[in-house]
C-alpha positions in Angstrom: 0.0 0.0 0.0 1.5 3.1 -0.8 1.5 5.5 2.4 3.0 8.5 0.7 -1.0 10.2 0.4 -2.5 8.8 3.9 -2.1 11.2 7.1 -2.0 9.9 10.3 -2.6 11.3 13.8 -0.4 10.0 16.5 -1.6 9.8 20.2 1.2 11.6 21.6 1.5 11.0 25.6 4.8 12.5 25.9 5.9 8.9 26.8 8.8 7.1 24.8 6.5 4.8 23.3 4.4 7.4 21.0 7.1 9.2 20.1 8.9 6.5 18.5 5.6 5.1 16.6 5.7 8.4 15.0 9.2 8.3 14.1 8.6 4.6 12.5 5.4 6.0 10.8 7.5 8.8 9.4 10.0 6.3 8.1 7.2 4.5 6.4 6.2 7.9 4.1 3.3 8.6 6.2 2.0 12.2 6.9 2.3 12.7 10.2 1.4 15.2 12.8 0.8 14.5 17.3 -2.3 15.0 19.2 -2.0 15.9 23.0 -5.4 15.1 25.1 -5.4 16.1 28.6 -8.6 14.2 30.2 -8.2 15.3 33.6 -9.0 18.7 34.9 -6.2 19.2 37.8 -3.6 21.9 38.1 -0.5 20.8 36.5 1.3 21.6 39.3 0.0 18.8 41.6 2.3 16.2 42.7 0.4 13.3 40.7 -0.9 15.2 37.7 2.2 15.5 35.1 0.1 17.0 31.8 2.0 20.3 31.8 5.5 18.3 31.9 3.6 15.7 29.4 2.6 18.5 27.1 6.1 19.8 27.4 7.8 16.6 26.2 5.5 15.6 23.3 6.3 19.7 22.1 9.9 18.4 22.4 9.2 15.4 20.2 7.8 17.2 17.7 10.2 19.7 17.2 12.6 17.0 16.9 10.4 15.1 14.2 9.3 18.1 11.8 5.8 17.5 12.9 2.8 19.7 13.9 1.1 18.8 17.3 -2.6 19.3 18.3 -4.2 20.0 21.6 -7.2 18.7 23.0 -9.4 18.8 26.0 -11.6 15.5 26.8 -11.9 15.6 30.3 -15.8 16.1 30.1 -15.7 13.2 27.9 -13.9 11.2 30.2 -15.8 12.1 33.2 -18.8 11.3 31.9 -17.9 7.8 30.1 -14.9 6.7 31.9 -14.2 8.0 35.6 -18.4 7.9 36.7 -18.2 4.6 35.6 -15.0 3.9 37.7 -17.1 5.4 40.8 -20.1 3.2 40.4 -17.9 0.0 39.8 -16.2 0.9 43.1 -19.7 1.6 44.7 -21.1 -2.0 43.7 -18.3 -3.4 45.1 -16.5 -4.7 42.2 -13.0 -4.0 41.0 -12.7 -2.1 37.8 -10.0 -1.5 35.0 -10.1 2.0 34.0 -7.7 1.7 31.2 -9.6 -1.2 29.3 -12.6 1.5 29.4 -10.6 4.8 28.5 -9.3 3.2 25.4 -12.8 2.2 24.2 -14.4 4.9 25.1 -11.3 8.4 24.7 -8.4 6.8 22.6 -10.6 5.1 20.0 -13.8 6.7 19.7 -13.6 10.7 21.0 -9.6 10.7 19.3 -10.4 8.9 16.5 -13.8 11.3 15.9 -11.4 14.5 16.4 -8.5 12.8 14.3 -10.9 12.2 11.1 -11.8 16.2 12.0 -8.3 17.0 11.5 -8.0 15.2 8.1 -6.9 11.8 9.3 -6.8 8.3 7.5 -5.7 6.6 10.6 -4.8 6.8 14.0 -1.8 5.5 15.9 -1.0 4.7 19.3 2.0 3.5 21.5 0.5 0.1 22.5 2.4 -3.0 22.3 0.1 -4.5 20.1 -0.3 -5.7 16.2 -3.9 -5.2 13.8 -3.3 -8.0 11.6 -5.5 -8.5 7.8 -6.7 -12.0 7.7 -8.3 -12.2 4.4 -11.2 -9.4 5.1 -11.0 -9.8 8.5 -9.5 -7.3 11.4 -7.4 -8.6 13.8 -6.0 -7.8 17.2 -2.5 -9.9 17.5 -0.9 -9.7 21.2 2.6 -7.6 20.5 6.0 -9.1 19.6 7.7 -8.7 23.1 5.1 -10.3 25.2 6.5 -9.0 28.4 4.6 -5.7 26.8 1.7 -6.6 25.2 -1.2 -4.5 25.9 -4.1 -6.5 23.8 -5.8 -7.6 26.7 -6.8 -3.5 27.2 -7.4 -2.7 23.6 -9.8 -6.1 23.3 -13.1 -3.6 24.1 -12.4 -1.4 21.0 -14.8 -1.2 18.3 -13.9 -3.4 15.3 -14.5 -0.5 12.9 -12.2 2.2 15.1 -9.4 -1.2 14.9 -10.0 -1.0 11.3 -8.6 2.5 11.6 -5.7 1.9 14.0 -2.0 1.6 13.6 0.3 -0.2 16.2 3.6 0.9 14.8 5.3 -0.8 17.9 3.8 -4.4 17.8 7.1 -5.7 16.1 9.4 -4.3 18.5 10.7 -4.8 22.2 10.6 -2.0 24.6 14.4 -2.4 24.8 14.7 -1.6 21.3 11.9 1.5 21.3 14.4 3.2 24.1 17.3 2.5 21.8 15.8 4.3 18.7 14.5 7.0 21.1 18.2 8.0 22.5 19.9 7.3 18.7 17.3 10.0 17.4 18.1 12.5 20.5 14.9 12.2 22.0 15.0 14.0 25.9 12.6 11.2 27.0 14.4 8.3 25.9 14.6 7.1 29.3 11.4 8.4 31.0 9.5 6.1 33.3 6.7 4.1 31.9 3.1 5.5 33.4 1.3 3.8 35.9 -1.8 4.1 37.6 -5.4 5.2 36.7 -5.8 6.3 33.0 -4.9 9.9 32.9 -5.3 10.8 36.2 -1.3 8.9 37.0 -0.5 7.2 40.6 -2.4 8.2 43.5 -2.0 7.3 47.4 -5.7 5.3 46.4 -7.3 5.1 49.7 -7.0 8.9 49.5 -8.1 9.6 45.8 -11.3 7.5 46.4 -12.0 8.5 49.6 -12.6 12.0 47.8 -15.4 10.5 45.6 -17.1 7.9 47.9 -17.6 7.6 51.6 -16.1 5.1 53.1 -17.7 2.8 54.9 -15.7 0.6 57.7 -17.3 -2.7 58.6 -16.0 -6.2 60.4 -13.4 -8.3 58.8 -14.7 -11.9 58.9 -12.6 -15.5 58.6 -14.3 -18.3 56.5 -14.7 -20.1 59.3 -17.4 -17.4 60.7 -14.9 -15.4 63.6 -14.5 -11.6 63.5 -11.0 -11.1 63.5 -10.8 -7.3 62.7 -12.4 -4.5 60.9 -12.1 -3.1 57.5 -12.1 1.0 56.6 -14.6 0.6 53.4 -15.2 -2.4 51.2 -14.5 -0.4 48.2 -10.7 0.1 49.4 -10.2 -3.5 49.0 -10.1 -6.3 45.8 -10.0 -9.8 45.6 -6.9 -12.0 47.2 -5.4 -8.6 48.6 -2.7 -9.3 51.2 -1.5 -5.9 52.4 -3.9 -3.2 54.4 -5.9 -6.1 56.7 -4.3 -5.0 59.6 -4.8 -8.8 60.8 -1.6 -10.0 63.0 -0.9 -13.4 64.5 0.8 -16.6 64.0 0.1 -18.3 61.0 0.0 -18.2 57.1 -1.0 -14.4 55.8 -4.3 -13.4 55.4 -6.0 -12.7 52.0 -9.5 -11.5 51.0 -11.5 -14.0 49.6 -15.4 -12.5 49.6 -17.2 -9.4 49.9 -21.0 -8.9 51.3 -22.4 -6.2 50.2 -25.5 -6.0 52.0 -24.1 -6.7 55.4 -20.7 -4.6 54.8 -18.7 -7.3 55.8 -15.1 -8.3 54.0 -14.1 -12.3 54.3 -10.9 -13.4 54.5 -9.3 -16.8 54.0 -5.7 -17.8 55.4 -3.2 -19.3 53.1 -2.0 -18.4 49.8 -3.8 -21.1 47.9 -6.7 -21.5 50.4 -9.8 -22.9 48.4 -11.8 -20.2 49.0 -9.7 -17.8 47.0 -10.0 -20.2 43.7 -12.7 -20.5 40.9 -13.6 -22.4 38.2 -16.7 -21.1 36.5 -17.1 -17.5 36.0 -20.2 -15.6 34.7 -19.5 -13.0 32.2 -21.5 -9.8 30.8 -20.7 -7.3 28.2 -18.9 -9.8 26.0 -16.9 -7.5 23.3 -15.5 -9.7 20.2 -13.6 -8.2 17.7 -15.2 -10.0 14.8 -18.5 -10.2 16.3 -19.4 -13.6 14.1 -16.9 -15.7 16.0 -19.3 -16.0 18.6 -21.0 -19.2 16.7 -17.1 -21.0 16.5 -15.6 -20.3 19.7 -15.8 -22.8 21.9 -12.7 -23.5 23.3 -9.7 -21.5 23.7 -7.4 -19.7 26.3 -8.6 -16.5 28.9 -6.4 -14.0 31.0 -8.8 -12.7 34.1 -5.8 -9.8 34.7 -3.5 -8.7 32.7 0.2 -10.2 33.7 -1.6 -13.8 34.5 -0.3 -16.7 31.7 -3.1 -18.2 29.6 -5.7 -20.7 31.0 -7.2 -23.3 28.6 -11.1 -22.8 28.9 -14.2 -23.4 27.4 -16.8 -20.6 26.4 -21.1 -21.5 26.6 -22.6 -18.6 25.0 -25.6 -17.3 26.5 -26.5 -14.5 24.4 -24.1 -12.3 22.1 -22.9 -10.4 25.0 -23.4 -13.0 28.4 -21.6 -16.7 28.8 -20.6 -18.9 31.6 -16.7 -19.5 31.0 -15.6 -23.0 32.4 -11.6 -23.0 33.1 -9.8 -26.4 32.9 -8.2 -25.2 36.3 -9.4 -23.5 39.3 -8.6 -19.5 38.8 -6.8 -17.6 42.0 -8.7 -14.8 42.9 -10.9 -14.0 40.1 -12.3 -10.3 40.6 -15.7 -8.6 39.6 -15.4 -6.2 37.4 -12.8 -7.1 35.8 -12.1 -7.9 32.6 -11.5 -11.8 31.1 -9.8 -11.2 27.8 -10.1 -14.5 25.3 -7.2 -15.6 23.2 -6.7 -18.5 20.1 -2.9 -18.6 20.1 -1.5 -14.8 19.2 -5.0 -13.6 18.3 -6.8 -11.7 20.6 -10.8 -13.0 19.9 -12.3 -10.2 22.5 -13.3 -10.1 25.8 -15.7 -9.2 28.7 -16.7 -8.5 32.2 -16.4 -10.9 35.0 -19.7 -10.8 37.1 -19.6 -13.6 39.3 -17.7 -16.7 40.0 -17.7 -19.8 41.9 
């Protein structure tokens, strides 16, 4: 395909890993010019919020690369689909992924809308990930260096805004994205990777959420039906957490295992591999598949319930086009509501969905 005619718009973070996808677009005859989004309303000068610095280094990649860079606001945009969403998750009691959300809802539907506004044929993004053509079909591959892949938070994307998308880092290992950074005399060839909630960066959590939701404390029951101490909110706590209990003693660590709602009480089990804290069938909702057709073939095939965990062989019942009951071969450890189960057929990411329940 000849790229010399096509523009792209490059999600520029002011991280490494944008920057070099629009070098290695650049390289490949693309027109290419940056787009900035800042989603979080904060002064720039607050320890966790970095977007003035941010902005500052994507400028500096620019000027570097010849290209133009854009600046846009979507923080009511990402209030309103992302971070309320976030609170209510928290609310219910579940555990959510703000990232997997953010990308569906900011990076490939509000940026993609703005992008096409600014001329664009595609879009591109730092992710660690490949789109792959497979006869007519769109796929999601996991990346190259697999100690990077980010597929399992792009799997909620709509297939035609992947149709659109470039992963110009999908081939590459981090290692080597740092090493064409510093040979083209990038200043942030060795910045730190973000971490934390989805442009809003690390926070002291208790804290951040505390600002949003009231905390409610309650007892901290065993399994076996003792009290044996007392948690500060259910929302501050996710499934097989070890740290913040606050429960001493002799013995194996404790490790929560259950929450009850209704009664405001957090269980937990002692032991690392306590069965309590396993699961084997898991009830998912708002099933996402990229090509929305493989729903009548899939069967059988591997599932991630969190990002760094290895593949587990499983097998998929359908329920409807967006509900199933997922059967793993092995008992999952602790296997979190709201969360997201990502399914996988070797290097292709199928789609995903989010966990519900699970016994």
């Amino acid at each position: 395909m000849s790229t010399g005619s096509k523009t792209v718009v490059v999600g520029l973070s002011g991280g490494v890993d944008s920057s070099v996808a629009a070098h290695l677009l650049l390289e490949q005859g693309y027109h290419v010019c940056g787009l900035f989004m800042k989603n979080w309303e904060e002064d720039d000068t607050n320890d966790y919020c970095a977007a003035g610095q941010d902005r500052e280094d994507a400028e500096k990649v620019c000027d570097k690369l010849g290209i133009e860079l854009h600046t846009v606001n979507f923080a009511y945009e990402y209030w309103e689909r992302v971070f309320e969403q976030f609170l209510d998750e928290y609310k219910a009691g579940r555990t959510p992924n703000p990232d997997i959300l953010c990308n569906r809802e900011i990076k490939f539907k509000e940026f993609l809308n703005y992008a096409k506004r600014l001329g664009a044929d595609y879009i591109a993004t730092g992710h660690y990930a490949r789109h792959v053509m497979t006869g007519n079909y769109h796929q999601l591959h996991r990346g190259t260096d697999i100690s990077k892949d980010q597929s399992y938070f792009l799997y909620a994307i709509e297939p035609t805004a992947l149709a659109q998308a470039l992963f110009p880092l999908g081939e590459f290992r981090k290692v080597e994205v740092r090493q064409i950074a510093q040979k083209l005399g990038l200043s942030n060839y060795d910045k730190k990777d973000s971490t934390g909630i989805c442009f809003i960066g690390e926070r002291k959590f208790k804290e951040f959420l505390s600002q949003y939701l009231k905390p409610n404390p309650g007892d901290i029951v065993s399994v076996g039906g003792g009290k044996i101490g007392q948690h500060h909110g259910l929302m501050y706590y996710t499934l097989g957490q070890r740290q913040g209990l606050g429960i001493g003693g002799a013995g194996d660590a404790w490790y929560v295992c259950a929450k009850d709602m209704r009664n405001n009480v957090l269980y937990a089990a002692q032991g690392h591999d306590h069965p309590a804290l396993f699961s084997q069938t898991i009830q998912v909702t708002d099933i996402l598949l990229i090509n929305p057709s493989d729903a009548q073939q899939i069967t059988s095939c591997t599932a991630k319930t969190r990002y760094r965990q290895s593949d587990q062989p499983c097998k998929i019942e359908f329920r409807t086009n967006q509900t199933a009951q997922v059967i793993f071969d092995q008992p999952q450890r602790a296997v979190t509501p709201g969360q997201s189960i990502v399914f996988y057929e070797g290097n292709v990411c199928l789609g995903g969905g989010l966990i519900h329940s699970c016994r």
